[in-house]
VEXDREN-2710 file (C-alpha; in Angstrom, 1 decimal):
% VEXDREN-2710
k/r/px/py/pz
1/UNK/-4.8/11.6/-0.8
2/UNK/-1.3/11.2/-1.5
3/UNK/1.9/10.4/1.0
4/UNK/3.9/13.4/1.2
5/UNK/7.2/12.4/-0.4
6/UNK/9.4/14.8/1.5
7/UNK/8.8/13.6/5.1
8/UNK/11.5/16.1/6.6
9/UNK/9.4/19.1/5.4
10/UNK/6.0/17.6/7.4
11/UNK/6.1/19.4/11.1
12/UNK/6.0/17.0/13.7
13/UNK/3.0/16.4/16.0
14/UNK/3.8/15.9/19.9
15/UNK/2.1/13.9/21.8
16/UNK/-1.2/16.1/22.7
17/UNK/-2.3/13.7/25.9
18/UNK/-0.5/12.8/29.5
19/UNK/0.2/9.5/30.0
20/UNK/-3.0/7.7/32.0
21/UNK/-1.1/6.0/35.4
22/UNK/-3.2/4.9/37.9
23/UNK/-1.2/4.1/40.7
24/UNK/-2.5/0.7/41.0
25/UNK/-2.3/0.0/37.2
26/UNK/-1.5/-3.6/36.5
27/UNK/-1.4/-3.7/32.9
28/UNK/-0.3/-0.9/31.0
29/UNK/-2.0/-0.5/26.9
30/UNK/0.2/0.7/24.3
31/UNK/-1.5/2.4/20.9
32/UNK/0.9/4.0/18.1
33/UNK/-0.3/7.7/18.4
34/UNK/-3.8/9.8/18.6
35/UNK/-5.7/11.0/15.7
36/UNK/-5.6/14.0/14.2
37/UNK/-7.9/16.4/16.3
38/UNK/-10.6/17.0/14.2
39/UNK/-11.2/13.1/14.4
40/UNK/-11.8/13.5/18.4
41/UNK/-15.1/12.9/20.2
42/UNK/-13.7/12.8/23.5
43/UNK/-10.9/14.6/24.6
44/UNK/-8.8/11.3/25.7
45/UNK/-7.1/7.9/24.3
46/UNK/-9.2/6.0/21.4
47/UNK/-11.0/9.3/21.0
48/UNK/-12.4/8.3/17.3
49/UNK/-16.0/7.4/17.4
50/UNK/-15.2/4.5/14.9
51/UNK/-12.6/3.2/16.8
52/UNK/-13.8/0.1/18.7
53/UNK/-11.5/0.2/21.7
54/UNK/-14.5/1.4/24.1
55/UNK/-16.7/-1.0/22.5
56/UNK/-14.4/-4.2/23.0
57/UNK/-14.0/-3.0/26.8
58/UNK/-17.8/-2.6/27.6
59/UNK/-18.1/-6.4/26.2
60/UNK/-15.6/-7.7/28.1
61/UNK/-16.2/-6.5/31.4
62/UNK/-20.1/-5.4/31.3
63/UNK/-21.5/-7.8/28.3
64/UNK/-22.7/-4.4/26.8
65/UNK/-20.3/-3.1/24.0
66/UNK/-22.3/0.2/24.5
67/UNK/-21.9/0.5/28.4
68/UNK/-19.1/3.6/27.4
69/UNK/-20.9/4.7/24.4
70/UNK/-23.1/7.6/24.2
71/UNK/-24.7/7.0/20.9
72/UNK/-27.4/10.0/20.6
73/UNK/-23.9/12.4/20.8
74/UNK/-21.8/10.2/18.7
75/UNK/-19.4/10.3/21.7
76/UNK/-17.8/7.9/24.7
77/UNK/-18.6/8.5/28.4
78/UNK/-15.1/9.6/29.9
79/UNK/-17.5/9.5/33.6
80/UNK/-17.4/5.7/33.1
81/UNK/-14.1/4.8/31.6
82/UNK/-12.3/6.8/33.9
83/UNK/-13.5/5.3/37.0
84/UNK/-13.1/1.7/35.8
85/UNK/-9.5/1.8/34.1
86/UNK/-8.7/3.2/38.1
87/UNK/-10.5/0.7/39.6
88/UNK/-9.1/-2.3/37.4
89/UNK/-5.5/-0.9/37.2
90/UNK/-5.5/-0.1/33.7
91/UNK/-2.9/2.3/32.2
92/UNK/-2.8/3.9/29.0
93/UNK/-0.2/6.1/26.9
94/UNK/1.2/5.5/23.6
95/UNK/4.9/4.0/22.0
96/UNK/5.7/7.2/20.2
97/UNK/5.8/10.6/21.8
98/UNK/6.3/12.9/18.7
99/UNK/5.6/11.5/14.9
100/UNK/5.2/13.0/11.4
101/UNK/1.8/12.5/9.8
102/UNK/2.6/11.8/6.1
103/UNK/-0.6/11.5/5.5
104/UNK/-3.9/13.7/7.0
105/UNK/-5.2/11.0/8.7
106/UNK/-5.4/9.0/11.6
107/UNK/-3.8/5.2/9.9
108/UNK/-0.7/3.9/11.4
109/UNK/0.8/3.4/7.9
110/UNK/1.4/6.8/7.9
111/UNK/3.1/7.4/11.1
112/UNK/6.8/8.4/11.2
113/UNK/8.1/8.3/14.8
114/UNK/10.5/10.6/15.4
115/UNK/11.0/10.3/19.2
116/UNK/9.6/6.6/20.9
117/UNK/7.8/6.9/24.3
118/UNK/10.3/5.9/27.2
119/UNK/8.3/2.7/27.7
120/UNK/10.9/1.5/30.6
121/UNK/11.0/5.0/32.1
122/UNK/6.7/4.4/31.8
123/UNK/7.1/1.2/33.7
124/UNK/9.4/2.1/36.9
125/UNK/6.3/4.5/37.6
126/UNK/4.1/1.4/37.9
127/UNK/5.5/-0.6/40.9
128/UNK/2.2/-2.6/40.4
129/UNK/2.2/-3.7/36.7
130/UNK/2.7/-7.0/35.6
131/UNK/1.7/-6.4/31.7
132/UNK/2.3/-3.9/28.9
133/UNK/0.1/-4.3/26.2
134/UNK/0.4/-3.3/22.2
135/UNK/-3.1/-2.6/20.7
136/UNK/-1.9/-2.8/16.7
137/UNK/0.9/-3.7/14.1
138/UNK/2.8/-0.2/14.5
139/UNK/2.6/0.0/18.3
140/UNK/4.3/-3.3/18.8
141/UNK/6.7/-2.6/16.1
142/UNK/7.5/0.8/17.9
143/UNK/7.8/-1.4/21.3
144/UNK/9.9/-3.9/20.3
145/UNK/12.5/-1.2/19.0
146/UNK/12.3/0.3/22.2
147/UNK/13.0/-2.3/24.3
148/UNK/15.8/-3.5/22.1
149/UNK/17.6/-0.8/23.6
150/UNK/16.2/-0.7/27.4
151/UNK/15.4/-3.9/28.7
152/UNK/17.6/-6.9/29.8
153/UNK/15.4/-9.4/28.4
154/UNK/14.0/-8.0/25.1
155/UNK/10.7/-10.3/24.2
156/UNK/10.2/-11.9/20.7
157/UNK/7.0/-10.8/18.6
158/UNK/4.0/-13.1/19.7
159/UNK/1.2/-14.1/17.6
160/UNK/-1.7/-12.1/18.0
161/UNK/-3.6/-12.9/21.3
162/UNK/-0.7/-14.2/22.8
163/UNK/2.4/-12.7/25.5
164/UNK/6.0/-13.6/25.5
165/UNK/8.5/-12.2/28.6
166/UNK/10.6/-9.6/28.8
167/UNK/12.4/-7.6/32.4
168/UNK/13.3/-4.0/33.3
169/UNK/15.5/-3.6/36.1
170/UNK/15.4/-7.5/36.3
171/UNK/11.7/-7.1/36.9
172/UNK/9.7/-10.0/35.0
173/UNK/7.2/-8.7/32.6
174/UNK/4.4/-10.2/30.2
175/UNK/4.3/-8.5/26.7
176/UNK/0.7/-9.1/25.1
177/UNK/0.1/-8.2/21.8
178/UNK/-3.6/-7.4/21.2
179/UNK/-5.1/-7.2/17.6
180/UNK/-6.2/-3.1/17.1
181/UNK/-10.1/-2.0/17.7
182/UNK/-9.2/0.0/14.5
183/UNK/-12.1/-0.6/12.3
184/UNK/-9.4/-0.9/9.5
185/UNK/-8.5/-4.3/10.8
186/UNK/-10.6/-6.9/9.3
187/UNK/-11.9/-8.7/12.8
188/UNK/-15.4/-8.9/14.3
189/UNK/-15.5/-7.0/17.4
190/UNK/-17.1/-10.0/18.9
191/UNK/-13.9/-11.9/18.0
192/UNK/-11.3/-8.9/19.0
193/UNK/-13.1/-8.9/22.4
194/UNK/-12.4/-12.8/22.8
195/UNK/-8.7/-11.9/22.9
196/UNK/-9.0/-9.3/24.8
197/UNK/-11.1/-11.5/27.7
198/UNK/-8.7/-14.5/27.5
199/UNK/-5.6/-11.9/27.9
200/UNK/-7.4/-10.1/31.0
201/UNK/-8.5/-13.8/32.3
202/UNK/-4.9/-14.9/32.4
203/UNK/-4.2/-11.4/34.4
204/UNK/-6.9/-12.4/37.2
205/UNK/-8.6/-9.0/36.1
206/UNK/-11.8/-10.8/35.0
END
């Protein structure tokens, strides 16, 4: 499949999903953008059956990496991961809001943003968070450009698996940057989970 060379003449996609605040929400997870549709099994965030997001979670917090994964339908079980990202305080939305798709598919390569999420307009919903969270390369490029431009202390890029501190309205942050569940990025899901369980550790979430 081949990039599309003309990038102005692809339509841009907006973003098809509300942002996920629970009001108690302590950390807030940033991804780049959805999949294309037809790559959906459920109709919410880390919807591709291949991506490992739900998989890391259940390992984490339940030692089962299929406690959200309904394998006989090829699907995830939105009646479990709702409940627990309320009760632990976990939000969830994206750092762009509308992107061209120069390619069909669902890699981050691929992804133009035209219009970043508000990430500090995001935050000042969440009187409770104390993290925000990249889960990939593009979403924490797509961050730190954001924040270039909307916070008074904008954080360095950390190594992957570690945080670095930023502020919004003179409110002290923690930026992690997480290594993606995409299946595309050469970890062990054993080993992804690891960082994921040392990140919520240091958040007193596990």
């Amino acid at each position: 499949m081949e990039t599309i060379k003309n990038a102005s003449a692809v339509p841009p996609e907006t973003h098809p999903l509300r942002p996920f605040l629970p009001p108690n929400a302590r950390v807030l997870m940033l991804g780049s953008f959805p999949p294309p549709r037809e790559r959906w099994s459920i109709d919410f965030y880390y919807p591709n059956y291949i991506n490992d997001m739900w998989r890391v979670l259940g390992h984490v917090f339940f030692a089962d990496r299929l406690y959200f994964v309904d394998e006989a339908h090829r699907t995830f079980r939105l009646e479990r991961i709702k409940p627990f990202l309320g009760a632990k305080g976990i939000a969830l939305f994206d750092t762009a809001t509308i992107v061209r798709r120069l390619k069909a598919n669902a890699s981050d390569k691929f992804l133009e943003v035209v219009e970043p999420t508000n990430i500090a307009a995001l935050i000042r919903r969440l009187p409770c968070l104390q993290a925000v969270v990249t889960t990939g390369q593009k979403a924490t490029d797509t961050l730190l450009n954001t924040l270039q431009h909307s916070s008074q202390a904008s954080p360095c890029e950390p190594a992957i698996g570690q945080s670095a501190t930023f502020s919004i309205d003179q409110r002290p942050l923690r930026f992690y940057r997480m290594p993606s569940t995409s299946r595309a990025y050469p970890l062990a899901l054993e080993k992804k989970a690891a960082f994921y369980a040392k990140m919520f550790q240091e958040l007193r979430m596990l």
